[in-house]
Backbone bond lengths (Angstrom), bond angles and torsions (degrees), N, CA, C in turn:
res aa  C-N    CA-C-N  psi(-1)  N-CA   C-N-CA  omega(-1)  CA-C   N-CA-C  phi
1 X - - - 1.460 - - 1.527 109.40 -
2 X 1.265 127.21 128.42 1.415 136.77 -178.78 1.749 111.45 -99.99
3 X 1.533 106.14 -23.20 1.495 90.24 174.74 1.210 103.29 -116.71
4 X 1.540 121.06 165.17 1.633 133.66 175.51 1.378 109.05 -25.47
5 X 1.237 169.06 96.32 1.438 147.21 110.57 1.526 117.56 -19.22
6 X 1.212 130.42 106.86 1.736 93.54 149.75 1.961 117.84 -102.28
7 X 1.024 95.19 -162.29 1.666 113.15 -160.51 1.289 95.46 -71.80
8 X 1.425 117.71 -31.95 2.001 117.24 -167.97 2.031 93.20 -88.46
9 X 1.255 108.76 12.58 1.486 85.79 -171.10 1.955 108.60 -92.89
10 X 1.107 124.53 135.82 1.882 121.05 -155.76 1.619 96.19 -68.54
11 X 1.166 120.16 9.56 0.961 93.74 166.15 1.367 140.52 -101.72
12 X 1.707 96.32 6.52 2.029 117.70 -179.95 1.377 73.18 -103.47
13 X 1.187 146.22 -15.17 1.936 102.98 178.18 1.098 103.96 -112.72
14 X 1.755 128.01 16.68 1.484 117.33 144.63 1.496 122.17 -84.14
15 X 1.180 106.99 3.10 1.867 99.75 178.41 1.373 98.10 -99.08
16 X 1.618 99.27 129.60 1.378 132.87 169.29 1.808 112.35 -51.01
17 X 1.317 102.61 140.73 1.399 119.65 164.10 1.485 110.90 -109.95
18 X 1.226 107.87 139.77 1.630 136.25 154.62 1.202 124.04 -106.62
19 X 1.203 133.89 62.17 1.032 145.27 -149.45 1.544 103.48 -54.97
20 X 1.567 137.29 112.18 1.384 129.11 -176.59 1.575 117.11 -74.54
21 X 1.278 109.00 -21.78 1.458 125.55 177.64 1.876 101.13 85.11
22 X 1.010 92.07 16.16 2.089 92.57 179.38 1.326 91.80 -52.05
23 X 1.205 112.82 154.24 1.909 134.79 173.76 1.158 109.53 -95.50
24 X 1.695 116.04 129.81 1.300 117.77 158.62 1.716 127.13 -66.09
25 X 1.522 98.59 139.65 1.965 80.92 -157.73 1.475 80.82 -121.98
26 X 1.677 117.26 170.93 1.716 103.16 -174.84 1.485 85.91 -113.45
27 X 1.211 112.02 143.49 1.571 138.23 -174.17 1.161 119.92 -74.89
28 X 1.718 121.15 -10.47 1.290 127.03 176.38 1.763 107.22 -78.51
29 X 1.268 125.34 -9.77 1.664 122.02 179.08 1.553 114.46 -83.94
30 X 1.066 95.62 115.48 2.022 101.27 166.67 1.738 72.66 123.99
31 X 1.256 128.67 -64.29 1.601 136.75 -155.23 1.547 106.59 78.34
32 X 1.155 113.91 63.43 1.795 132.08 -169.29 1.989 85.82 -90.89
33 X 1.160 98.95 -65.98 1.476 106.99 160.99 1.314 147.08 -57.33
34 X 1.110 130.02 123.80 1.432 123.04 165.11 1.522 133.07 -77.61
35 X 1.567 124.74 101.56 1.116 113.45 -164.80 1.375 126.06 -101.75
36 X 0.816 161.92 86.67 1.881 164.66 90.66 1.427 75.69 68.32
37 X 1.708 74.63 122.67 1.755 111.14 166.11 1.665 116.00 -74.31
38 X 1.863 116.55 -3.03 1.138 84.99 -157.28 1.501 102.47 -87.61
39 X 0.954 137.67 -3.91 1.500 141.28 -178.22 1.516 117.03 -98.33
40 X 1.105 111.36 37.51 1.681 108.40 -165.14 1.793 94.23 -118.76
41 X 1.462 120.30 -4.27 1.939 127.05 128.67 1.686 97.13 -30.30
42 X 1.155 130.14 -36.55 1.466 113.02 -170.80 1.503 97.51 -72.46
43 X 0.822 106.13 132.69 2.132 102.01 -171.84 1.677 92.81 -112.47
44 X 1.958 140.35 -12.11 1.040 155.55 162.83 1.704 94.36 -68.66
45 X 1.053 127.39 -62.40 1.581 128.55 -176.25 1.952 91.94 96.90
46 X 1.027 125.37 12.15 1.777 131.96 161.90 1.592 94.00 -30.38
47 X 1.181 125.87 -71.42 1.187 125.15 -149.39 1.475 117.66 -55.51
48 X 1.170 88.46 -37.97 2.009 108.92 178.37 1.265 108.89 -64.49
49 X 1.526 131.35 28.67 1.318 116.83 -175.44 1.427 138.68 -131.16
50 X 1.201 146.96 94.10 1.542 144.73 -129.35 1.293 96.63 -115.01
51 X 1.471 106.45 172.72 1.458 120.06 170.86 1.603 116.38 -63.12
52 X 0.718 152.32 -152.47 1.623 149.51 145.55 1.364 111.05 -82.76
53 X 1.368 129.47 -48.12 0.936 143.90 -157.64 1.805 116.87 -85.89
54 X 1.807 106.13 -31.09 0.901 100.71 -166.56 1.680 90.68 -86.72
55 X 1.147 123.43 -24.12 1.750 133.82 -151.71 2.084 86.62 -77.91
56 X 1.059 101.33 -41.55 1.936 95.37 175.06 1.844 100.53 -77.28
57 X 0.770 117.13 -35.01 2.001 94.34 162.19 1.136 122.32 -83.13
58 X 1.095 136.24 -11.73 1.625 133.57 139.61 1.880 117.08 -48.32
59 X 1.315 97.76 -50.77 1.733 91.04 160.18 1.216 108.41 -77.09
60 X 1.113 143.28 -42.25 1.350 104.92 -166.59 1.662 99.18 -89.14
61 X 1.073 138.80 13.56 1.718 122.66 149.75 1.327 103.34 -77.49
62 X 1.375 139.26 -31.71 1.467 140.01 -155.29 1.546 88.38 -83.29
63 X 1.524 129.01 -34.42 1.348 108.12 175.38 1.445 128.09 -76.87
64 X 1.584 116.60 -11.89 1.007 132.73 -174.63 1.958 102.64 -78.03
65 X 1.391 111.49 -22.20 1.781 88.28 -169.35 1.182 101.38 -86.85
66 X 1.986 98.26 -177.77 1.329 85.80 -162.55 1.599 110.01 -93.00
67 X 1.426 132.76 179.94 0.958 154.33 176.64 1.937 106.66 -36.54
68 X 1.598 97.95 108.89 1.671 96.74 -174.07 1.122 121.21 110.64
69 X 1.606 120.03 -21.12 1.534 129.03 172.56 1.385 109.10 -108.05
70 X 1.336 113.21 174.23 1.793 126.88 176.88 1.025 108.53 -159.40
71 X 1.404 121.85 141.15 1.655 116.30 149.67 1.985 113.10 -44.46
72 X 1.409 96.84 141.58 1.532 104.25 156.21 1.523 132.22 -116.59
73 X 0.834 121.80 92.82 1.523 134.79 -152.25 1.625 104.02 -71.26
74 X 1.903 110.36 119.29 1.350 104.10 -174.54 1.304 125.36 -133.00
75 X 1.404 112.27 3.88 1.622 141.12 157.80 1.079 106.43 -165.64
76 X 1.590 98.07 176.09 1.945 109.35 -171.94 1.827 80.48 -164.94
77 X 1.451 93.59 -130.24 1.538 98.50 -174.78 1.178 127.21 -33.22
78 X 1.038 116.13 151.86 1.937 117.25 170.98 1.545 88.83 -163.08
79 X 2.084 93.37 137.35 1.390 91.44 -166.62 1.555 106.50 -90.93
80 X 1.411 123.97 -167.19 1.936 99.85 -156.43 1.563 96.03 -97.30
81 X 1.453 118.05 -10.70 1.753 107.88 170.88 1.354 119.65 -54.69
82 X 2.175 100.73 -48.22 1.131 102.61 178.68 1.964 128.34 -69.04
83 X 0.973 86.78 -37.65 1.834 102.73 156.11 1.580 128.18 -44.04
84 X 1.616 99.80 -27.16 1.634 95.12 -164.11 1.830 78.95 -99.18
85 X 1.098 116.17 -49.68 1.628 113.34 166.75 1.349 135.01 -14.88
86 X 1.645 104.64 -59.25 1.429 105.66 178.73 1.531 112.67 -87.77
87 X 1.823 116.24 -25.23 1.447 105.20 163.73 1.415 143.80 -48.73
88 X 1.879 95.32 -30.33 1.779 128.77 169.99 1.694 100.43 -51.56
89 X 1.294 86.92 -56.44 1.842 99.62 -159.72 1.423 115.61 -60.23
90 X 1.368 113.51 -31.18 1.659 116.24 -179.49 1.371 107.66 -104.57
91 X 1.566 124.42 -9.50 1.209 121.62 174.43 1.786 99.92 -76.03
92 X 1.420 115.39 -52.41 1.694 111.39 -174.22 1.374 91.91 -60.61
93 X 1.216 143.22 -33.76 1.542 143.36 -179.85 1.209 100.23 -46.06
94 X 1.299 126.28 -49.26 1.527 117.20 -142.96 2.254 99.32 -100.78
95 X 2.165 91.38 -23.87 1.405 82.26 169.10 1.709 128.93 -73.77
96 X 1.386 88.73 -25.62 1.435 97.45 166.99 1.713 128.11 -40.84
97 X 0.991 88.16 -66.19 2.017 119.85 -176.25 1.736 90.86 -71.14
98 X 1.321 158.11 -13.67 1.243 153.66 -123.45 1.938 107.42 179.12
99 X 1.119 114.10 28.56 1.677 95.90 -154.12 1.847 94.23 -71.87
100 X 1.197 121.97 -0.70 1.493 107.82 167.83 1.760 125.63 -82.96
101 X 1.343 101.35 -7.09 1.453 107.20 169.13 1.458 115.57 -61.68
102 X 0.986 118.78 146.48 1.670 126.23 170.83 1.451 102.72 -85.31
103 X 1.824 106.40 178.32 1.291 101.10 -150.76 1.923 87.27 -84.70
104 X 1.431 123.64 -30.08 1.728 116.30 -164.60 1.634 92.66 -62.00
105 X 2.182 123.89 -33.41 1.391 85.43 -158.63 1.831 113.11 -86.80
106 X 1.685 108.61 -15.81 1.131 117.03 137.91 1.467 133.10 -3.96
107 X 1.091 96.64 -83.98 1.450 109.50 174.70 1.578 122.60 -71.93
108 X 1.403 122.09 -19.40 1.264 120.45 170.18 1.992 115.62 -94.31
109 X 1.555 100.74 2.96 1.510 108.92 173.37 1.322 113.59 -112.81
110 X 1.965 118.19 -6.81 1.411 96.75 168.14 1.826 95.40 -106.52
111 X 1.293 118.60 42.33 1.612 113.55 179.72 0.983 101.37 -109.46
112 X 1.353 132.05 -20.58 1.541 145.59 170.73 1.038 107.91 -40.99
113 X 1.894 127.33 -45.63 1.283 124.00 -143.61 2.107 84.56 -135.29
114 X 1.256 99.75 -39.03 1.579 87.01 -177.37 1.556 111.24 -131.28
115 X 1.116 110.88 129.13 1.643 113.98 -161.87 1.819 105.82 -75.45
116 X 1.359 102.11 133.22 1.387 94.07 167.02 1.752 130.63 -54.86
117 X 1.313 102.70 151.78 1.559 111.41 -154.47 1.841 96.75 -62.47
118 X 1.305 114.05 -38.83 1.244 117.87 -164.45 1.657 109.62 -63.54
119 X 1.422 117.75 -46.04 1.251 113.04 165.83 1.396 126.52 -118.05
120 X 1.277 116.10 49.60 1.712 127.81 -169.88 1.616 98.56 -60.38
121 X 1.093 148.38 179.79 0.891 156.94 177.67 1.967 112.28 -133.90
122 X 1.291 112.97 -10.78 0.846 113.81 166.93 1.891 112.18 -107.06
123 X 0.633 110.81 1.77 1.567 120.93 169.57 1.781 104.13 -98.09
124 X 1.076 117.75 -5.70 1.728 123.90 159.42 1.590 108.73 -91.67
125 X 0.891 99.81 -36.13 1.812 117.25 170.08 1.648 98.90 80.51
126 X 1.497 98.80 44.00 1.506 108.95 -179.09 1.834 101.13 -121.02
127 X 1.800 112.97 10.13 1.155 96.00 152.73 1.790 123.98 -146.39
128 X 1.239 128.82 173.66 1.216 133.77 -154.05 1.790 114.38 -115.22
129 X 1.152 128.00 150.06 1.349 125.02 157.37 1.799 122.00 -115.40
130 X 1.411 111.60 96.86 1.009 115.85 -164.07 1.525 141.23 -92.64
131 X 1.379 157.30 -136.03 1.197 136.25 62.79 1.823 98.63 -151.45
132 X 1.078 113.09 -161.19 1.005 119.62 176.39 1.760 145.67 -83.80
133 X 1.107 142.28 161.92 1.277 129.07 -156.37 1.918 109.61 -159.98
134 X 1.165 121.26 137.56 1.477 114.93 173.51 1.496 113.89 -73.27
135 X 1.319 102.59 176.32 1.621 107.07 171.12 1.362 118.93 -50.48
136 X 1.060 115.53 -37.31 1.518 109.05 174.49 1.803 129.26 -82.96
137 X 1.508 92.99 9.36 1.710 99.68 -171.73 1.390 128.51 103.01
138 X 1.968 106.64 -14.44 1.466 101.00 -156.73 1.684 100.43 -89.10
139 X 1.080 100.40 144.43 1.656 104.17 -170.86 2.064 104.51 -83.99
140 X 1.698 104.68 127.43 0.929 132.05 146.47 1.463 133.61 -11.12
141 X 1.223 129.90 130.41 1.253 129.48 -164.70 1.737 85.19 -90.57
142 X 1.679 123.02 128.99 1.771 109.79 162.45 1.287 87.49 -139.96
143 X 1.580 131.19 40.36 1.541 116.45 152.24 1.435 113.58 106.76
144 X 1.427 126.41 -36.29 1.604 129.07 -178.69 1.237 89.26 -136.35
145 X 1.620 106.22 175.79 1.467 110.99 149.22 1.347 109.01 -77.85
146 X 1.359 97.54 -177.09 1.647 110.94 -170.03 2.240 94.77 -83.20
147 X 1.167 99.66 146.47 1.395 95.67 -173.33 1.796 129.13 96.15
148 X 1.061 98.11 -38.12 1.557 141.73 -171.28 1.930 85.17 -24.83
149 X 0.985 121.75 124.14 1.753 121.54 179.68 1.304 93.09 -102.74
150 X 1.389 131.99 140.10 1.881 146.32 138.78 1.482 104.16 -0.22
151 X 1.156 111.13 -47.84 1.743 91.55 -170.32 1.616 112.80 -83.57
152 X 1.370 98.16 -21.76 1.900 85.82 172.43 1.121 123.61 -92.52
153 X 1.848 105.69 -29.17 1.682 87.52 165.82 1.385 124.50 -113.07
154 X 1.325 104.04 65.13 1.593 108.91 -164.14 1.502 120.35 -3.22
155 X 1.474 86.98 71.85 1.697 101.04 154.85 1.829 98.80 82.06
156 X 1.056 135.60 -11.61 1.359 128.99 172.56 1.585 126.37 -59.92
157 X 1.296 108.80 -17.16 1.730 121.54 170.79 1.612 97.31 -89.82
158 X 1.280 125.88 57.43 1.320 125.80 -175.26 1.840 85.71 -154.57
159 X 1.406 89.69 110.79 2.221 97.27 -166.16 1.295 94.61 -52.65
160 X 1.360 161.52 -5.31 1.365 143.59 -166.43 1.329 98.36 -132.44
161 X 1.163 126.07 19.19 1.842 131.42 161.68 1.492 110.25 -52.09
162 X 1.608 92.82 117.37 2.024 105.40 170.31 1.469 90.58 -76.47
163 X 1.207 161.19 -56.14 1.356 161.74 -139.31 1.853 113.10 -62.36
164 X 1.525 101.84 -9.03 1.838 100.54 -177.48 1.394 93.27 -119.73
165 X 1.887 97.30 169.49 1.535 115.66 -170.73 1.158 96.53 -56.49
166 X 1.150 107.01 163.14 1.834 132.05 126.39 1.442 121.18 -16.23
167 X 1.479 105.51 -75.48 1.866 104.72 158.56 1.467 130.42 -45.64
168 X 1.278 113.56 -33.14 1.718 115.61 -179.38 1.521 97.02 -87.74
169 X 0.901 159.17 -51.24 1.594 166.45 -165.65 1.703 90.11 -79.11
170 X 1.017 139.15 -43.50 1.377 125.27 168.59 1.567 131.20 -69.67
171 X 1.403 99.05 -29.49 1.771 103.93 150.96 1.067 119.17 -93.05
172 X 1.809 149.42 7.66 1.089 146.63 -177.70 1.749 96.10 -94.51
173 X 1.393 110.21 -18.34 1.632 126.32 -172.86 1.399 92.34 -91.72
174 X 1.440 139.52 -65.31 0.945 120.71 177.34 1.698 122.41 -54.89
175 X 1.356 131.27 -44.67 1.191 130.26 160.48 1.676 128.62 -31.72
176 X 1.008 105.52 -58.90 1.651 138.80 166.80 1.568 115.18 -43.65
177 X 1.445 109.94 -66.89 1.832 113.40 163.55 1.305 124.53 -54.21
178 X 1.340 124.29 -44.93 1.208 150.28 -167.14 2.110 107.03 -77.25
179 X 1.541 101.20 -43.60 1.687 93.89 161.59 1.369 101.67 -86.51
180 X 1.013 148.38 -50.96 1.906 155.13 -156.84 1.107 90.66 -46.40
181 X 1.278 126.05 -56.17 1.619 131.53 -147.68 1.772 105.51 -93.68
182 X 1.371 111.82 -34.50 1.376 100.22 156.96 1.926 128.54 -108.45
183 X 1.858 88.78 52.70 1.332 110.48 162.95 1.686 120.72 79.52
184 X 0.971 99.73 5.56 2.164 102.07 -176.22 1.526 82.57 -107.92
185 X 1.596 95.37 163.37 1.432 123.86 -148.64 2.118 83.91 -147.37
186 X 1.990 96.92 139.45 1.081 103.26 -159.19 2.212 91.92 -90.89
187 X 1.112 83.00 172.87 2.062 89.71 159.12 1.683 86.99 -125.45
188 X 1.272 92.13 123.09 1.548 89.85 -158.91 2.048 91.05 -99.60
189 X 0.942 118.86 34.17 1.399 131.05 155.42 1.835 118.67 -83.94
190 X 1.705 95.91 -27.60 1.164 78.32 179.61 1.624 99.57 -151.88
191 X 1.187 113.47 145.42 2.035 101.76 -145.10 1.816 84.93 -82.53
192 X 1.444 147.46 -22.22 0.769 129.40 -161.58 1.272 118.44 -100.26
193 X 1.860 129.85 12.48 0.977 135.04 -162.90 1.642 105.55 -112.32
194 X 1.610 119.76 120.33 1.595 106.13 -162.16 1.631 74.75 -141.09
195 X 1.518 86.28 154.72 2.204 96.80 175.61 1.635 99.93 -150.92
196 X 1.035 106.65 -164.34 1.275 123.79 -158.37 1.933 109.72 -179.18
197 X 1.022 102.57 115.97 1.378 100.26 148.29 2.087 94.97 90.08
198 X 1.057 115.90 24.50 1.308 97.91 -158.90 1.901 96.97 -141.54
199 X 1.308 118.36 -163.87 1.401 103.43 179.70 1.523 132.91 -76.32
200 X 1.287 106.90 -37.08 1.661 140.99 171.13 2.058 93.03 -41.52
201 X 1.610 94.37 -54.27 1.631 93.17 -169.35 1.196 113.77 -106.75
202 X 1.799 120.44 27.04 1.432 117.89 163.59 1.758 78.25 -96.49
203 X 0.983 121.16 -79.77 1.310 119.69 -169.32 2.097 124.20 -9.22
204 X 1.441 74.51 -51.86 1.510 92.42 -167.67 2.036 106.08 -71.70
205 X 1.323 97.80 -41.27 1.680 113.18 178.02 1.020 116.97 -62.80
206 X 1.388 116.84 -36.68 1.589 127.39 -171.11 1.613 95.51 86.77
207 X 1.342 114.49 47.31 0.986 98.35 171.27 1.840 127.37 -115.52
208 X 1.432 134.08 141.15 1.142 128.13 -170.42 1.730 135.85 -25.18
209 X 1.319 91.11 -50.15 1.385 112.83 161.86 1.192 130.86 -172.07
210 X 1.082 131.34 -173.35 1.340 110.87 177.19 1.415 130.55 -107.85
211 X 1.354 111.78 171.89 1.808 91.40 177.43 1.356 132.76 -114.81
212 X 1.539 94.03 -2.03 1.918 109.83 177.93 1.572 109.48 -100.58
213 X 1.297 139.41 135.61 0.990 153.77 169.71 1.784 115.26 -124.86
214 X 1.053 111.47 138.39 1.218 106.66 -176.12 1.241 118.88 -95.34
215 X 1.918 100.40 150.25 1.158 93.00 -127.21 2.165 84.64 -152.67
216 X 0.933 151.89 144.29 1.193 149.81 149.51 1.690 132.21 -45.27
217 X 1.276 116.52 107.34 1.519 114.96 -173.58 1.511 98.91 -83.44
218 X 1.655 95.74 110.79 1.330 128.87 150.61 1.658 130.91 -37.53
């Protein structure tokens, strides 16, 4: 896809699921990964948890960078209560700040930043919040913070933002090749959001359908 999609557009909640039944596994075992302290408030460890499938293309992008860097792993699952929660919360956010918007453009301006509950991609636990980190852990300059919504950084948490250095756009390139090539597909609203296996990235892949559906970790 070459132009913006977002998540509210009917055409990610017309692609079919096949649900493969792959298991969510939590990414903190073996420690293949490096995981960011900031979610470890999860005292369940939910957050730490990927598809099977998508958590081995995260290694094999992590083998792909170069020498001195790593992925830093900073969400994955989110279950769909908590999902429909934070979509509520920035959608009344945005009616607040906006009360002349209608409810479709509403809903297509808080999808930018939080995916609807019905086809989240992280409520399949087929997607990730990432970025990068040196050998020693310290996290990478890629232009925003991680999270960073459109209105604070005018539009720079959008992966193809002219508004950041040279240095952040040069690790958002390294980030970017390094998942592409081992098969995840960006939401290019927000440079740190990558999936696999789910509707956002049948759509985007050209692929038949998808195979993650969301689903409750057991």
């Amino acid at each position: 896809m070459t132009e913006i999609v977002l998540m509210s557009d009917p055409r990610i909640a017309a692609v079919s699921v096949q649900e493969c039944g792959e298991p969510l596994v939590d990414v903190r075992r073996g420690g293949a990964l490096l995981v960011d302290r900031r979610e470890w408030q999860d005292s369940a460890g939910v957050c730490f948890h990927l598809r099977e499938g998508v958590l081995t293309r995260l290694l094999e992008a992590q083998a792909q960078l170069p020498p001195g860097l790593q992925l830093l792993f900073v969400e994955g699952y989110r279950p769909p209560a908590l999902q429909r929660r934070y979509f509520d919360e920035y959608a009344s956010r945005l009616r607040t700040e906006h009360p002349q918007w209608s409810p479709d453009q509403l809903r297509s301006a808080a999808s930018r930043y939080v995916s609807p509950p019905e086809t989240a991609p992280h409520s399949a636990g087929a997607a990730v919040d990432l970025t990068l980190a040196d050998a020693e852990g310290r996290e990478l300059d890629l232009g925003t913070r991680m999270n960073a919504t459109p209105e604070e950084s005018a539009g720079a948490c959008y992966t193809h933002a002219g508004n950041i250095s040279a240095e952040a756009r040069s690790h958002r390139t390294l980030l970017g090749t390094a998942l592409t090539t081992a098969g995840l597909v960006n939401y290019p609203t927000e440079w740190w959001h990558w999936s696999y296996g789910d509707r956002y990235w049948a759509l985007a892949a050209g692929a038949e359908h998808a195979h993650y559906g969301p689903r409750e970790l057991c």
